[in-house]
C-alpha positions in Angstrom: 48.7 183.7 33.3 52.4 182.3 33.2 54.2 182.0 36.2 57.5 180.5 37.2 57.8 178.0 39.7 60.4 175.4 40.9 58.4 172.0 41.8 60.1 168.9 42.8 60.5 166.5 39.7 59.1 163.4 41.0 56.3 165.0 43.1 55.4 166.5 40.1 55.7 163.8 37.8 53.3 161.8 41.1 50.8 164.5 40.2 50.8 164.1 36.5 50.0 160.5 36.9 47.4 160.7 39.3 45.6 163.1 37.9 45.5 161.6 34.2 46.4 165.5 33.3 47.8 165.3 29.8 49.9 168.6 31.0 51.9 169.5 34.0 50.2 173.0 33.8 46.5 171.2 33.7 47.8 168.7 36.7 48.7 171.8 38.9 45.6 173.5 38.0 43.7 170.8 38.5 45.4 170.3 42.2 45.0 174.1 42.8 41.2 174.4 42.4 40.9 170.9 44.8 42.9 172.6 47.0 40.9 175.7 47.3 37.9 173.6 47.5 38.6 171.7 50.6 39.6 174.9 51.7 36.5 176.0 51.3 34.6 173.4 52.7 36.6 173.5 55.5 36.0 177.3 56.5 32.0 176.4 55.9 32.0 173.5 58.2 34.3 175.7 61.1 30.7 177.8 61.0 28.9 174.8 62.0 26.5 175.7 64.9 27.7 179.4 64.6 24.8 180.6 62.3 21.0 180.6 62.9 18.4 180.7 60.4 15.2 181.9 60.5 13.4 179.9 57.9 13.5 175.9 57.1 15.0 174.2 54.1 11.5 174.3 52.1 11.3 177.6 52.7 14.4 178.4 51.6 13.9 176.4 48.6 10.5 178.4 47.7 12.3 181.6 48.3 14.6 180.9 45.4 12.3 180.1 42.5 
C-alpha cells in the first residue's frame, strides 16, 4: 500500500543506515514490524501473574502434537 508521509530527513537517513535497508520504504517497514513487536511483548509481559494455567509445560507440549 502507498502512503504519504513527511519524515524528518536525517532521522530517516539514521534509519537507513542502521538498518542496512537498501530502501527507505524497507527501513520503515523494517522499524514498523520491530515496533509492533515490542509492543507485543510488552502487552504479554503486563499479563504476567494475571493468568493461571491448569496444565504444565510438558503437558502443554503433548497437547500440541
Amino acid at each position: 500500500m502507498r502512503s504519504t508521509v513527511t519524515l524528518d530527513k536525517k532521522r530517516l537517513d539514521e534509519l537507513v543506515y542502521e538498518t542496512k535497508a537498501r530502501s527507505k520504504a524497507s527501513a520503515v517497514n523494517e522499524a514498523i514490524t520491530e515496533y509492533l513487536r515490542r509492543r507485543k511483548i510488552e502487552r504479554i509481559m503486563s499479563m504476567k501473574g494475571k493468568l493461571e494455567f491448569d496444565m504444565t509445560a510438558e503437558e502443554i507440549r503433548d497437547n500440541e502434537r
